[in-house]
matplotlib code that plots the C-alpha trace (Angstrom):
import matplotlib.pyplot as plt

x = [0.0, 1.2, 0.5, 3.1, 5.9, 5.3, 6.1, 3.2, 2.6, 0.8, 3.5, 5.6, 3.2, 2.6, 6.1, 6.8, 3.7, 5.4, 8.8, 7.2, 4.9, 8.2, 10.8, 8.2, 7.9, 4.4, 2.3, -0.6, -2.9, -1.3, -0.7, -4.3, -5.7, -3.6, -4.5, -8.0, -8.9, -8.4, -5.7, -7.0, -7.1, -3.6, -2.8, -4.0, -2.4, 1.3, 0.3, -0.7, -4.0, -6.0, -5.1, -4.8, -7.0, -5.9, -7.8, -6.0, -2.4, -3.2, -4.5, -1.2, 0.9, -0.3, -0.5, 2.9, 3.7, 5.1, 5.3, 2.6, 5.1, 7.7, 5.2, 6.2, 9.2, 11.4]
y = [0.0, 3.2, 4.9, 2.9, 4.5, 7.8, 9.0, 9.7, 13.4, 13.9, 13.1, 15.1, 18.2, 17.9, 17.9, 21.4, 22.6, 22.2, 23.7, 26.7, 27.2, 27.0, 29.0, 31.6, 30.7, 30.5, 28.3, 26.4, 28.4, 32.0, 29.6, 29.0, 32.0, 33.5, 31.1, 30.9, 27.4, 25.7, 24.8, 21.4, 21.4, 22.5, 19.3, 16.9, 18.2, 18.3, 14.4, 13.3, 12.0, 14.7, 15.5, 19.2, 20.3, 21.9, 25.0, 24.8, 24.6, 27.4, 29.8, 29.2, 29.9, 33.1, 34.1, 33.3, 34.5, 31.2, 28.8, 25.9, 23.3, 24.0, 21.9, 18.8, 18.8, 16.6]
z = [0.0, -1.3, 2.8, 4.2, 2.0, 3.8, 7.9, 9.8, 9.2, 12.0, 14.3, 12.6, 12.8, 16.3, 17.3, 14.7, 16.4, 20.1, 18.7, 17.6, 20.5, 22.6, 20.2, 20.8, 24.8, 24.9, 26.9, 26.1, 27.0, 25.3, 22.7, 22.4, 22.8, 19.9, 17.0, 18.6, 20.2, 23.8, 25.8, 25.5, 22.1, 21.8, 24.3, 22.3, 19.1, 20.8, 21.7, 18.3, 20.1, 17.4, 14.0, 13.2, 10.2, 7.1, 8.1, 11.7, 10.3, 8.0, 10.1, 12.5, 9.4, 8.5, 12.3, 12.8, 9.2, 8.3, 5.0, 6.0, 4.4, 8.0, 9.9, 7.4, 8.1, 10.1]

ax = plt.figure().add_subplot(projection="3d")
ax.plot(x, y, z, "-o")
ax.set_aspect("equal")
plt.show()
């Protein structure tokens, strides 16, 4: 199956999504409250136990006035 060729993404994603919340020493919950969503939610996605949407990542790009494609990489 084609899937297996590829890491999982959003592992990947949820670690850049940590890095940048700490390069910009934020906590969850400032974290949160900039891009718009809960503390929670912003917990779950650092633990890969929910997968970010498109729209999500996105809106954290232009926020943070970065390329979307930095979250792929690993």
């Amino acid at each position: 199956m084609l899937r297996e060729n590829y890491p999982n993404y959003y592992e990947i994603i949820s670690g850049n999504l940590k890095e940048l919340r700490l390069s910009h020493k934020l906590s969850q919950e400032k974290f949160a409250e900039i891009i718009g969503c809960s503390r929670e939610y912003i917990s779950r996605l650092e633990n890969n136990k929910e997968q970010i949407s498109l729209q999500m990542l996105l809106n954290i790009s232009k926020i943070f006035e970065l390329k979307p494609e930095i979250f792929f990489n690993y």
